[in-house]
C-alpha positions in Angstrom: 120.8 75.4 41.1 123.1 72.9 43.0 121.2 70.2 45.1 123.7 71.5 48.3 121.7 75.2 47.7 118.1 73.3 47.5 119.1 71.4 50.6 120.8 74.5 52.8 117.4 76.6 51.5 114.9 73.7 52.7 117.1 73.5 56.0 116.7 77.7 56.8 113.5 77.7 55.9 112.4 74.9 58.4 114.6 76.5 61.0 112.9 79.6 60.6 109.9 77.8 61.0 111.1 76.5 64.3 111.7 79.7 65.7 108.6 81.0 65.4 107.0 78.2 66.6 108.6 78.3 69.8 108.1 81.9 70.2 103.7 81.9 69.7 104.2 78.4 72.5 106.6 80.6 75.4 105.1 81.0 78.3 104.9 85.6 79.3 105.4 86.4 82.6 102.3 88.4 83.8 99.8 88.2 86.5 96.8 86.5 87.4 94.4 89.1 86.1 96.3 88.4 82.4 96.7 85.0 83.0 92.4 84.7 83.7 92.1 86.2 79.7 93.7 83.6 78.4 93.2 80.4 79.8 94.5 78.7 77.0 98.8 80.2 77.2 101.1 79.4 80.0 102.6 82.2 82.0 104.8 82.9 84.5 103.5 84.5 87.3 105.4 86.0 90.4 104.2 87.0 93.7 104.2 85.8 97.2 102.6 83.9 99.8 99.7 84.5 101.9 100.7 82.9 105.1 97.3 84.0 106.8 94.9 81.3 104.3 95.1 77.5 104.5 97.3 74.9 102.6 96.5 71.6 101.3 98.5 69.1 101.5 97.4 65.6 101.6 99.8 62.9 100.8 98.4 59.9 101.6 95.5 60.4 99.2 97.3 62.6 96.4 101.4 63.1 97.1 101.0 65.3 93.6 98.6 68.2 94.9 99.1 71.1 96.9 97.2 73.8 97.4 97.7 77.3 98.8 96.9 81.2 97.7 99.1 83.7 96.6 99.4 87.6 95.4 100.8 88.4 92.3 103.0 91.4 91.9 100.0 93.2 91.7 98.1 91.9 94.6 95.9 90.2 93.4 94.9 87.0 95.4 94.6 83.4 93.7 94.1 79.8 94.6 97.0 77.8 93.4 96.7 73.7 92.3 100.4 73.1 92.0 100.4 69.1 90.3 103.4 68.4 92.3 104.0 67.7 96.4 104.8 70.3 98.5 108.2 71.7 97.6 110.8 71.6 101.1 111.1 75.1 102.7 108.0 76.1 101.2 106.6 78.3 103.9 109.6 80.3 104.5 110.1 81.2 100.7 110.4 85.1 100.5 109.0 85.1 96.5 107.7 82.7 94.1 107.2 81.8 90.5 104.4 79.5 89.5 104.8 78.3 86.3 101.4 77.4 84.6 98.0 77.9 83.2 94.3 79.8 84.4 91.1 77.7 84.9 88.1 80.1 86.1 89.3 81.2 89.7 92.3 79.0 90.0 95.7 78.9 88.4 96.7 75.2 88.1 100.9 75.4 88.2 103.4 72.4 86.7 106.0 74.0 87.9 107.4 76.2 91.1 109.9 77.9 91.6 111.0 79.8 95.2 113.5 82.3 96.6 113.9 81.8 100.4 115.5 85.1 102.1 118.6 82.4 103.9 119.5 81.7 101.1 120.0 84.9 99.2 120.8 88.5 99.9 120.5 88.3 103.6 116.9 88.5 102.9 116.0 91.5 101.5 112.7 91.6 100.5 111.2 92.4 96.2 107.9 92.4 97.4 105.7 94.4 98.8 102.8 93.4 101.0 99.4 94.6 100.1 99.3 97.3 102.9 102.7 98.5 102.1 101.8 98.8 98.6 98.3 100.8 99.8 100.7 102.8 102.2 103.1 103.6 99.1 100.3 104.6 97.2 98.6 106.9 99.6 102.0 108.4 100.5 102.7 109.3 96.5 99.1 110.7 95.8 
């Protein structure tokens, strides 16, 4: 066997190796009751804001920590720990995607990312609110 096979074999084998890799480290996106079974994966989790609980934001003694709660796509409330400052526009954001990991009650987010309604679609809304969702159900039963 030439050394230019050996080489070309050694080179698919670690690219193979590569892929795989990064597959079992991507980050799912689920929902908080997932993301609370494995603390230890990152996921993606999308929802919306609840408008009617208290945000923290205190940049004089932290500018990188923000806290607020959110529903999932499911409904399902959360605190979020977002380890960045309070994105701009935050409060009028229609849906958004936290990007990060579960720790007991909390879901501790690196990244965020946020759809406000002026900027896209004329606002037309993804999400349902938890009574509309009840409403929907009660209305299919």
């Amino acid at each position: 066997m030439k050394k230019t096979h050996i080489i070309g074999i050694i080179v698919i084998a670690i690219s193979i190796g590569v892929i795989f890799g990064s597959i079992n480290d991507s980050s799912t996106y689920s929902n908080f009751t997932e993301s609370s079974k494995n603390e230890q994966a990152e996921f993606h989790i999308v929802g919306y804001l609840n408008k009617e609980k208290p945000q923290v934001y205190e940049p004089q003694k932290n500018p990188d920590l923000f806290q607020f709660y959110m529903y999932d796509k499911d409904s399902v409330e959360r605190k979020v720990v977002l380890h960045k400052s309070k994105p701009q526009d935050f409060d009028r954001s229609e849906q958004i995607v936290i990007i990060g990991k579960s720790k007991k009650n909390e879901f501790h987010a690196d990244q965020i990312l946020m759809k406000c309604p002026s900027k896209y679609d004329n606002g037309s809304p993804e999400f349902q609110s938890p009574e509309e969702l009840e409403k929907e159900r009660t209305a299919n039963s």
